[in-house]
Every structure is written in C-alpha cells, then in structure tokens.
C-alpha positions in Angstrom: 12.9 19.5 -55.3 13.0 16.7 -58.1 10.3 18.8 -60.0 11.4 22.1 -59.3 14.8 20.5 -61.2 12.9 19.0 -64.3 12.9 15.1 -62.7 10.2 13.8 -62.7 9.3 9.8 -61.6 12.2 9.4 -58.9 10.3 10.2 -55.8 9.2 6.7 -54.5 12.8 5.1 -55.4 14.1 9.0 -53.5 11.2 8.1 -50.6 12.6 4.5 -50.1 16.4 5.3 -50.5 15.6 8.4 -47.6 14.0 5.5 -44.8 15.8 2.5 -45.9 18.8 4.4 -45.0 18.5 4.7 -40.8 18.9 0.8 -40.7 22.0 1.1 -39.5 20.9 3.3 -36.8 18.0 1.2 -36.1 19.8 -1.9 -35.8 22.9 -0.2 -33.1 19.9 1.4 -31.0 19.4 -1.7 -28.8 23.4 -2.0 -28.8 23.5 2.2 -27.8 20.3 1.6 -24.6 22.8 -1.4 -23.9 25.6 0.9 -23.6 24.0 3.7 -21.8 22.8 1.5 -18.9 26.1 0.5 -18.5 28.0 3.6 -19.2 25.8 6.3 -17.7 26.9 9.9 -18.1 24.2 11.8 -16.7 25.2 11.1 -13.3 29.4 10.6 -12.6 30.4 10.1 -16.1 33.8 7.8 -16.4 36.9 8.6 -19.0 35.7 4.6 -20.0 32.4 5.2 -20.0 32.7 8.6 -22.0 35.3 6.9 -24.2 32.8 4.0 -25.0 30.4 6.4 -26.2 32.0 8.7 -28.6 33.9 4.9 -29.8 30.5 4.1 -30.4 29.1 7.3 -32.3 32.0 7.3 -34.4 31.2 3.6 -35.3 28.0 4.5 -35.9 28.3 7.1 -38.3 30.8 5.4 -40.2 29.0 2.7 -40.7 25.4 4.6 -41.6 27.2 7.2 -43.9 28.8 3.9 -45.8 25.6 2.3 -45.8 24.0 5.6 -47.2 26.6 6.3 -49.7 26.3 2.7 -51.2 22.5 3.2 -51.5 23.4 6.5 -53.7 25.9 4.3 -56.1 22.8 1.6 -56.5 19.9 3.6 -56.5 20.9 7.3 -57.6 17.9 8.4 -55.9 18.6 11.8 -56.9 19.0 10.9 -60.8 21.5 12.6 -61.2 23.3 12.5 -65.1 26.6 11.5 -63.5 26.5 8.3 -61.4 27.8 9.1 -57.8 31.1 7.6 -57.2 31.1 6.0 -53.5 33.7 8.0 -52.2 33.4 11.4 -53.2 29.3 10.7 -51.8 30.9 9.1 -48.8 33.3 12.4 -48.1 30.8 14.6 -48.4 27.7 13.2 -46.8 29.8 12.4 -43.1 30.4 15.6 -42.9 27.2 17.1 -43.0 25.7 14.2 -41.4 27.8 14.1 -38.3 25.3 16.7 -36.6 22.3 14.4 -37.4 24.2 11.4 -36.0 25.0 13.4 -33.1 21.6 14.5 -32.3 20.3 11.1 -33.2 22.9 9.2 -30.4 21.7 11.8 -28.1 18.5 11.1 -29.2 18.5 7.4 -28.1 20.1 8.4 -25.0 17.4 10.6 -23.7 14.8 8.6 -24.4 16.5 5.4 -22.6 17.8 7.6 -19.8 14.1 9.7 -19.7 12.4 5.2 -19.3 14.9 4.6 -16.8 13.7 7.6 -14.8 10.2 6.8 -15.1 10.6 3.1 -14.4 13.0 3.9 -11.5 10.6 6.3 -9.8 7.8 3.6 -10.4 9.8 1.1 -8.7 10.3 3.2 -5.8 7.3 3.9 -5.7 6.0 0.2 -5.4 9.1 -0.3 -2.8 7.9 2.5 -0.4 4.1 1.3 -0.3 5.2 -2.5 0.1 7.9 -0.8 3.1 4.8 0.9 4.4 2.5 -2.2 4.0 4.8 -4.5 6.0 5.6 -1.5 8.5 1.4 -1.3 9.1 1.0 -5.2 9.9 4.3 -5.0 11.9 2.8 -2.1 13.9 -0.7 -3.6 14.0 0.9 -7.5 15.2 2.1 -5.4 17.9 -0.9 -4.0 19.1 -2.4 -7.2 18.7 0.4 -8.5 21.3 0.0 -6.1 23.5 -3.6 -6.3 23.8 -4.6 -10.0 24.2 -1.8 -10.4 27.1 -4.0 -7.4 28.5 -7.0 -9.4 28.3 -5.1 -12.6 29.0 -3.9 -11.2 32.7 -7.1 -9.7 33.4 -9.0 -13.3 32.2 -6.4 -15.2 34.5 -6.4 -12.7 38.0 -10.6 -13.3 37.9 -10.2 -17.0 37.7 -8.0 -17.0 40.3 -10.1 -14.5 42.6 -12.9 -17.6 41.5 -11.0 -20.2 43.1 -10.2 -18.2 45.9 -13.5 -17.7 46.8 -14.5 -21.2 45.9 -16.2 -20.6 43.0 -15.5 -23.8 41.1 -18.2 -23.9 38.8 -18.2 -20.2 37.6 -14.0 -20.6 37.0 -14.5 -24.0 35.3 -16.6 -22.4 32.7 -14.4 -19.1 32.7 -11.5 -22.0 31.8 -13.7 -23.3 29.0 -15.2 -19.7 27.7 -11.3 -18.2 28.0 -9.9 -21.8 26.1 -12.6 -21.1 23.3 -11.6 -17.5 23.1 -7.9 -18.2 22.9 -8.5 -20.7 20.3 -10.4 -18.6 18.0 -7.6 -15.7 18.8 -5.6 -17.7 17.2 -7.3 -19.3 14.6 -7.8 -15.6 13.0 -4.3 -14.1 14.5 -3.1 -12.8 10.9 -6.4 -11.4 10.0 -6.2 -7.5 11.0 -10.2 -7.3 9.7 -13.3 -9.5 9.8 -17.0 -9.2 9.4 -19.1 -7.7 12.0 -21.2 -10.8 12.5 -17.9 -12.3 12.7 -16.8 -10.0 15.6 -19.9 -10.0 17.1 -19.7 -13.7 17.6 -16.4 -13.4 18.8 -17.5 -10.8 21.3 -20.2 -13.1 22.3 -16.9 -15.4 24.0 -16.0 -13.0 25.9 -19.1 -12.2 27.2 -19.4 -15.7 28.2 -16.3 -14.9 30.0 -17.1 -11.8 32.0 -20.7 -13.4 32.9 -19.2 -16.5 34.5 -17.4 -13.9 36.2 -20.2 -11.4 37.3 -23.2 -13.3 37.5 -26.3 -11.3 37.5 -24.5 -8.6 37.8 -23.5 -7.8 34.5 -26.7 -7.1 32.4 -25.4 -7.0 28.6 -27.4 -6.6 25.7 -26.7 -6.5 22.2 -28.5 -4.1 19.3 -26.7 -5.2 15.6 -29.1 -3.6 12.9 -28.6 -6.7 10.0 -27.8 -4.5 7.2 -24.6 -3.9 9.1 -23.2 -7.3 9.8 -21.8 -8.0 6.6 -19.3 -4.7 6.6 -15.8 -4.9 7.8 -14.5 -3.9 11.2 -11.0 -4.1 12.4 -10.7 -7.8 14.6 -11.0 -7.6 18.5 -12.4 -4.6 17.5 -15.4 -4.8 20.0 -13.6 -6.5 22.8 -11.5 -4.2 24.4 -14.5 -1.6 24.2 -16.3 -3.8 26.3 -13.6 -4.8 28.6 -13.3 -0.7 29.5 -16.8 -0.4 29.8 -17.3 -3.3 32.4 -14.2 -2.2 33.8 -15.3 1.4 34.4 -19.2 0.6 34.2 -19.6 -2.2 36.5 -15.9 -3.6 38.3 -16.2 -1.5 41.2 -19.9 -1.5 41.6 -21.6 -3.9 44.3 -24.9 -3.6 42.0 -22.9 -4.2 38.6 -24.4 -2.3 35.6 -25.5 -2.5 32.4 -23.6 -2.8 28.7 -24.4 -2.1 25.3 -23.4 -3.0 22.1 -25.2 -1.4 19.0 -24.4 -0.9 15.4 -26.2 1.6 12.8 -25.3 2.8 9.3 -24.3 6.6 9.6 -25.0 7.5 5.6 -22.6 5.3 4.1 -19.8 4.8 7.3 -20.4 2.3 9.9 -21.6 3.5 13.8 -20.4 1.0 16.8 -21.1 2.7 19.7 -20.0 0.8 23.5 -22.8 1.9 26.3 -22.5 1.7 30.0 -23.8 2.9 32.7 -21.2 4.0 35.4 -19.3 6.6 36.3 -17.2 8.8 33.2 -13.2 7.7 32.9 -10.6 9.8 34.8 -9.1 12.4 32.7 -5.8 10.7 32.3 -8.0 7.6 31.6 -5.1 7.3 28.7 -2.1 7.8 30.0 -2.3 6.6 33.8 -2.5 2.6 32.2 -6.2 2.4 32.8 -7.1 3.2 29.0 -4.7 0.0 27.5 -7.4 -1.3 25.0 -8.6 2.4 24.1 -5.7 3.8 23.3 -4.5 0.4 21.6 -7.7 0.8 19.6 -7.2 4.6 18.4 -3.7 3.7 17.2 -4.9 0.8 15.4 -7.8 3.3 13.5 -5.3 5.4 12.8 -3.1 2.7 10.8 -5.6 0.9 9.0 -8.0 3.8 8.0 -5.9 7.3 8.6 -8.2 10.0 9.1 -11.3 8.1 7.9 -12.1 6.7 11.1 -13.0 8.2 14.4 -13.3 7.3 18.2 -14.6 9.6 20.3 -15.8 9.4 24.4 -18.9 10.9 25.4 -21.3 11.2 28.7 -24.8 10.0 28.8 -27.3 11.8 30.9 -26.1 12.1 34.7 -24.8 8.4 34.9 -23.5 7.0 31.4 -20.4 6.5 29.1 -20.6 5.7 25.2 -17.6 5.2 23.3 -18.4 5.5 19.6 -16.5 4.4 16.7 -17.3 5.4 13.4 -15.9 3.7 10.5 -15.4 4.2 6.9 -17.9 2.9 4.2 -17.0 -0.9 4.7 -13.6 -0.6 5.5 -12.5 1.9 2.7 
C-alpha cells in the first residue's frame, strides 16, 4: 500500500508499529483467562459476571486504541505529510477497531473455555479409571474373603473329623501345613497376581494339607512346562481348582482318585488345566453352593482380564473332569 502511494522505506518501522501494538492485549490476556474461569458465561451466565466482561472489553479497548494511537503520534508509521494528532487518530481508530477487539476478547475466551473442556474431560477421564481401579480391588478383596473362609471351614471340619477318629499325627501336620498356608495367605493378601512358580509353590501347601488328610488316597501329580513359570496368574488361582476337583474327584470315593495340575503355552496365552478323575459336577454345580471356588474364580477372570480370559468345564473319556483356564499373554 506504501508503494502503491509513492512511500517508499516505511515498511519495517509500519511492520513494527503493526505487532508492537497488541501489547496491550497481550498483557490483559492472562487477566481475561482469569476472568473467564471465574465468570463463566457459557454455562448460567450472571448479570455480575456478564457485567465483568463487557467492564473488561471496554477497558481493554480503551486502553489498546490509546496505546495504538500514541504509537501513530511517535512513529507515523504511515508517513503521512501531516503528523497525526492523538485525538483525532484515537476517535477514529476505536471505532473501527471495536469489532477486532470484540472478536479478539471472544477470541481468548474460546480458546480458555475450548482448554478447560479438554482438561476437564481428561480429568474425568483419569477419575473414572482410578473409580474403576479401586472398585476392581474392592470387588476382588471380596472374593478373596469369601474364598479363604471357604477353604478355611473346609481345612478346619477335616481336622476335626482327624481327631475324631484319632488321627493325631495326620491332624498335627494338617495344623502345621494349614498354619503355613495361612501365613503365606497373608503374607501376599494385597497381591491380586503372582508368578506361576510362585502359585505353584503355594499350591504345593495345600497339597500338603489334603494329603495329611487322604493318605494314599489322593494321588496328585504335577506337570509345569518351565517356560511357563515365570508368567503371571491371578493368586489362589490354582487352589480352589484343586479343592473342586478333590472334592468332586475323590471326597466321596472309598478308593480316592487321582489329580492333575499341568501348564502349557497356548500360542502366546497361558493353558492351566485341573484333571480328575471322578464323576462330572451336577448341572447346578454353580448355583446349588457346591461350585464356591469356581464361580469365585470366573468372576475374578472376568475383573482382572475382561474377555481375555476363559474357564471352561469339560469331560474326559467315560470317567474324568478338566477344568481349563486359559489366560492372556502374561497377564495382558
């Protein structure tokens, strides 16, 4: 435009005068995000809060057009042959700038009201997972409750059915195995996964248990392939499978049976699978109080892993149950 009018040199001093005059405005825009958290009029706007605002924009422009109007007197940016005279460039620039001053306050409001938004729905965001978190471990410390009394009654009646039938050796070391079992219960209590090896070994106390119990009648054996024992199971995952399968398997059997554990890699998931060899569970095996620690176990899959993990009930040959449980790539 200079060079269209004959002026030539003016347009870095034009270039400088044009940024250096939205100081104003950049200087009030911590003062206008201030006001807008405080006075929000996108929601229930107040006669205060509205007041506060156009207070403010007037302020604003005032002061910006002032500012702007003194840099013309200095600079003349437009070098023009007759200096500007501050208040005849003051009159005329506020009017034609109040549109840009409105559209810039609106501006700054947008933007603060368009962070809020986003920083609001990322804090509810982090809210509702940390609700569901804590919900999880309160559902799963119930579980947990509700299945080592299970065990715990069970544990207790055999002992006394020992000493009834003056088996003091065999319910001395049912005492100790339970004691150790208990102890390492709660040693690990808050943990809601371990290691297989680690729940392997813990199984191995509650085998220590159920043989003190059942003599030679309970024939267990235990297959872990070793590439296996360093993934990560849910804890007591192992024990109330093998508590139904002795139950079921062996309990009412004169002859006892057999049980076994055995872990394989399926691909990348994890296979446990529960063997014994008695007769298949009732139909209403979860619902008429026999199926406690399976259907405690199913819920507990279902909170930790969704639908990643599976348990499943199957008949082997004439005489034979397997409960499987398959398990995400090491506890994903």
């Amino acid at each position: 435009m200079l060079h269209s009018e004959g002026k030539h040199g003016g347009e870095p001093k034009l270039i400088f005068t044009e940024f250096i005059k939205w100081l104003p405005w950049a200087l009030a825009t911590p003062f206008v995000i201030s006001l807008a958290r405080r006075y929000p009029i996108i929601r229930i706007p107040s006669v205060r809060g509205i007041t506060a605002h156009v207070l403010t924009l007037i302020g604003i422009t005032l002061c910006a057009e002032a500012w702007s109007a003194t840099l013309q007197v200095l600079f003349n940016p437009w070098r023009n042959k007759r200096l500007p005279v501050f208040w005849d460039t003051f009159s005329t620039t506020i009017i034609f700038q109040a549109v840009n001053c409105l559209a810039a306050y609106a501006l700054i409001l947008t933007i603060t009201y368009l962070v809020e938004s986003r920083d609001s729905i990322a804090r509810q965001a982090a809210e509702t997972a940390r609700l569901n978190e804590e919900l999880s471990r309160a559902q799963l410390a119930a579980l947990r409750r509700q299945l080592e009394p299970h065990f715990l009654f069970n544990a207790l009646h055999s002992i006394s059915g020992l000493v009834r039938d003056n088996c003091n050796a065999a319910a001395v070391r049912m005492i100790v195995g339970l004691s150790e079992f208990l102890r390492h219960a709660i040693k690990d209590g808050d943990r809601q996964q371990v290691a297989l090896a680690e729940e392997v070994d813990y199984l191995q106390r509650y085998i220590e248990i159920q043989q003190a119990r059942f003599g030679e009648r309970l024939h267990f054996s235990v297959e872990i392939a070793p590439d296996t024992l360093h993934l990560t199971v849910p804890s007591l995952l192992l024990q109330p499978l093998v508590e139904n399968a002795i139950k079921h398997g062996l309990g009412k059997r004169a002859a006892g049976g057999k049980v076994r554990v055995k872990s394989v890699r399926d691909g990348p998931a994890l296979r446990l699978s529960v063997y014994n060899d008695g007769p298949a569970f009732p139909p209403d095996w979860e619902t008429n109080g026999n199926g406690v620690g399976l259907a405690n176990l199913r819920t507990r899959l279902r909170i930790l892993y969704g639908t990643n993990a599976a348990l499943s009930v199957r008949r082997i040959g004439r005489a034979g149950v397997e409960v499987i449980v398959t398990l995400p790539p090491d506890g994903a």
